[in-house]
Structure formats: C-alpha cells, structure tokens
C-alpha positions as CSV (number, residue, x, y, z in Angstrom):
1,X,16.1,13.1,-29.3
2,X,15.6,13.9,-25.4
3,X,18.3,15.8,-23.9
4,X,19.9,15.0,-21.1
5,X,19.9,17.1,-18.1
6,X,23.3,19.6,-17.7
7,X,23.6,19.1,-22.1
8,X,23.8,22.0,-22.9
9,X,22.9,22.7,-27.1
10,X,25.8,25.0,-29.0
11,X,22.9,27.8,-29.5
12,X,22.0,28.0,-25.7
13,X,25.3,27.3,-24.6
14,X,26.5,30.8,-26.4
15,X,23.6,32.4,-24.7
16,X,24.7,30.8,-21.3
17,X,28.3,31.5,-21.7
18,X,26.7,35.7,-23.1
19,X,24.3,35.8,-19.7
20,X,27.3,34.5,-17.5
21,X,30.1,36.8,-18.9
22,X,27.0,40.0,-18.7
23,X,26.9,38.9,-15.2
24,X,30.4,38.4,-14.3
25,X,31.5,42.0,-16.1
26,X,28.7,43.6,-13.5
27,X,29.6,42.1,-10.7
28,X,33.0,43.1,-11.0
29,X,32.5,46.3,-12.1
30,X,30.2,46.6,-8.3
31,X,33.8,45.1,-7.0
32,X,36.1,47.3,-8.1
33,X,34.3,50.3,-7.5
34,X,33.5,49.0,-3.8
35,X,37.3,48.0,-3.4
36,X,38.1,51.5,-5.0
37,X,35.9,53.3,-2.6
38,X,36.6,51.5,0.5
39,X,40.4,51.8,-0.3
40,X,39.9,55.2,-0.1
41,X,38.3,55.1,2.9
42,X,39.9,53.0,5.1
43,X,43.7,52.5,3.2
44,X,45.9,49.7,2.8
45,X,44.6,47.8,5.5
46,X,41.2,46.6,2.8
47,X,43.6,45.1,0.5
48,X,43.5,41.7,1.2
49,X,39.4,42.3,1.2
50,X,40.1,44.1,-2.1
51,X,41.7,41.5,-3.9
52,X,38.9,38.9,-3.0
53,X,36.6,40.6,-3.6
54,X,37.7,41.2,-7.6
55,X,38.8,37.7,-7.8
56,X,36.5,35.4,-6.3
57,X,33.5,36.3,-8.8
58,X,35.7,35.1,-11.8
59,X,37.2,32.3,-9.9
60,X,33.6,31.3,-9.3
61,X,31.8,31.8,-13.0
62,X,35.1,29.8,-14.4
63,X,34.0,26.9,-11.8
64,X,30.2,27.1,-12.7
65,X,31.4,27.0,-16.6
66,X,33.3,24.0,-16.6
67,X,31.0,21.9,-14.4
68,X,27.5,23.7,-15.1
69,X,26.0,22.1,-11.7
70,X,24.0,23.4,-9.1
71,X,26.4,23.9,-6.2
72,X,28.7,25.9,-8.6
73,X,25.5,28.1,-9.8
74,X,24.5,28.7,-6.4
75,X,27.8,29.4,-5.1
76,X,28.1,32.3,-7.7
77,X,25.0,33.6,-7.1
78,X,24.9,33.5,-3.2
79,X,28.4,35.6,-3.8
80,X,27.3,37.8,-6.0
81,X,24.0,38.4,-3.9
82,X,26.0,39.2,-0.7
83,X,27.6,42.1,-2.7
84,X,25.2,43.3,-3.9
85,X,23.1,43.8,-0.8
86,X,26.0,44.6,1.4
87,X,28.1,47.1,-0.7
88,X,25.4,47.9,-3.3
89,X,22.1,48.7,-1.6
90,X,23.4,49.2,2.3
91,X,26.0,50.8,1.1
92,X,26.2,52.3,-2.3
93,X,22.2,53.3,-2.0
94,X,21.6,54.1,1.9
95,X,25.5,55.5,2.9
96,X,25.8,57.7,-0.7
97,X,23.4,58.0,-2.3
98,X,20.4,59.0,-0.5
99,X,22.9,60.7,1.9
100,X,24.1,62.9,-1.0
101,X,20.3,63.4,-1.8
102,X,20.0,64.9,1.5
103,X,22.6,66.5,1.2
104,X,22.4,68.4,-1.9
105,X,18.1,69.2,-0.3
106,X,19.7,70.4,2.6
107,X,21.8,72.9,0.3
108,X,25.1,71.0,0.5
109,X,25.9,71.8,4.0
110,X,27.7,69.9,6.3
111,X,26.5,71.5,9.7
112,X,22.6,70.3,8.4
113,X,23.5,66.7,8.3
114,X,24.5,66.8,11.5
115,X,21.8,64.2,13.7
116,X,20.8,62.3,10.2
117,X,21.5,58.6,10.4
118,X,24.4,58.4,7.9
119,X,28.1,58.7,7.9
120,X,29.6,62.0,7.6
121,X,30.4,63.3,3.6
122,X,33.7,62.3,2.7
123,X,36.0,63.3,-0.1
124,X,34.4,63.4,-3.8
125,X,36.4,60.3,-4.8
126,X,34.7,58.5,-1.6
127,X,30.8,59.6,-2.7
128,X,31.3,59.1,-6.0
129,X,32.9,55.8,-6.2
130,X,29.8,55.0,-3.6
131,X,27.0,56.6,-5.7
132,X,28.4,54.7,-8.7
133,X,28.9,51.0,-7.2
134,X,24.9,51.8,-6.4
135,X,24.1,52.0,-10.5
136,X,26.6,48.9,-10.7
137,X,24.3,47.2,-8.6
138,X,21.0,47.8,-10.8
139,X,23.0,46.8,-13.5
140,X,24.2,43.6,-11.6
141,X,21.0,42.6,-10.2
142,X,19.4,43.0,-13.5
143,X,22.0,40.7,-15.4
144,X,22.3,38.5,-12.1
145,X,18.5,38.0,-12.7
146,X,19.1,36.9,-16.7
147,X,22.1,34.6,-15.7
148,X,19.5,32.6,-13.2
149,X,16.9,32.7,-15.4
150,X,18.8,31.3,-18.4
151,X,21.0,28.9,-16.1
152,X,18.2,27.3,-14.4
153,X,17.5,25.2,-17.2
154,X,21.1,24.6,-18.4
155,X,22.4,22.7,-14.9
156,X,21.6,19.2,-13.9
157,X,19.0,18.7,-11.2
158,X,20.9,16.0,-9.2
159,X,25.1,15.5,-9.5
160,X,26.0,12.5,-11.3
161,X,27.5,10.3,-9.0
C-alpha cells in the first residue's frame, strides 16, 4: 500500500513524537538556563525576553505536531538554531566557558584577565548558569540533529492546497 506523504505510521509516529519531545526538553532546558543566567545579569528588565524565550519552543513543537508540515518543522528548527548559536556557543561557550578556562590557567585571578577579549567574571550563579546552558547546547544540537533527521521523512513535501 504506498503511503502518502505527511502519513505518518503509529510505530514512527511514537518515534516522531520521542525525537520531538527529546528535542523540545533540550531546547528548553538551553532556555531556562539562558533566561536564568541573563536574569541574573541584567534583572527584571529580560523578563519579557525570558518568558519567550521558554514559551515559544513549546508553542512551536505543538504547531509542528498537529500539522507535521514543512513551514512548522522549519520554523522550530530555525528557533531553536538561533539559540543555540546565540546563547549556547557565543555565549555559553566563548563568554563562560573558555573564559573560566582562562581563568582558572591564569590561576583564578581577576587582575590577569584584564586585556582578554571577554566580559569580566561575574558572580558564580552568572558562570555557572553560563557554563551549563553551554552543555545544554551539545545536548540540544545533538537531539536537534535526531528531530531533523527523523522528521524529514515524516512531513509532506508540498502543502496540500
């Protein structure tokens, strides 16, 4: 019997609905340790950023799970990427965690960072919420990667219209 294109089988549409939810649970786990982390850093006035960012990555997946198209997919994933190279890698990676590399090389002084082309170290909340949304990332790029891989096949080519 040939199967239409967006049908999606029971069996693969558990392991769609596994690789989306894997996906989703690291994406937000990147988002509320970035809204954590930048809360702490720059106070009430990331709230509103806060709060979209933790709720547009659900919002998204739920929209890509009821329609399984493309633009939905895409959409997600064009999100999801945007965090992750912002807040995860330029952030999370260059602005903690190789700074605190550095730093602890440079025997965890203050006065030898001074010239180096990061931020000054901030409170222990601040790098570690920053070193962690860093291994969020791996973890989100990795299941990310499994969520495209699996869904690629599972969404219709063109929109029924």
């Amino acid at each position: 019997m040939p199967r239409h294109p967006g049908v999606v089988s029971a069996g693969s549409d558990r392991s769609l609905r596994a690789h989306a939810l894997q996906s989703l649970v690291t994406v937000e786990g990147l988002a509320v340790l970035t809204s954590i982390h930048h809360l702490d850093q720059l106070g009430i006035s990331f709230l509103v950023p806060a709060i979209l960012l933790v709720s547009l990555p659900p919002v998204l997946m739920v929209w890509f799970l009821k329609r399984l198209n493309r633009t939905a997919r895409w959409t997600y994933t064009v999100f999801s990427s945007l965090m992750i190279l912002g807040f995860g890698l330029d952030d999370g990676l260059w602005n903690h965690t190789i700074k605190m590399i550095v730093f602890s090389a440079r025997g965890a002084s203050r006065a030898n960072m001074a010239g180096l082309p990061f931020p000054p170290v901030g409170s222990v909340l601040h790098e570690v919420t920053g070193v962690l949304a860093f291994v969020a990332t791996l973890f989100a790029v990795y299941f990310g990667y499994r969520f495209l891989v699996e869904t690629s096949h599972s969404t219709p080519r063109k929109i029924p219209g």
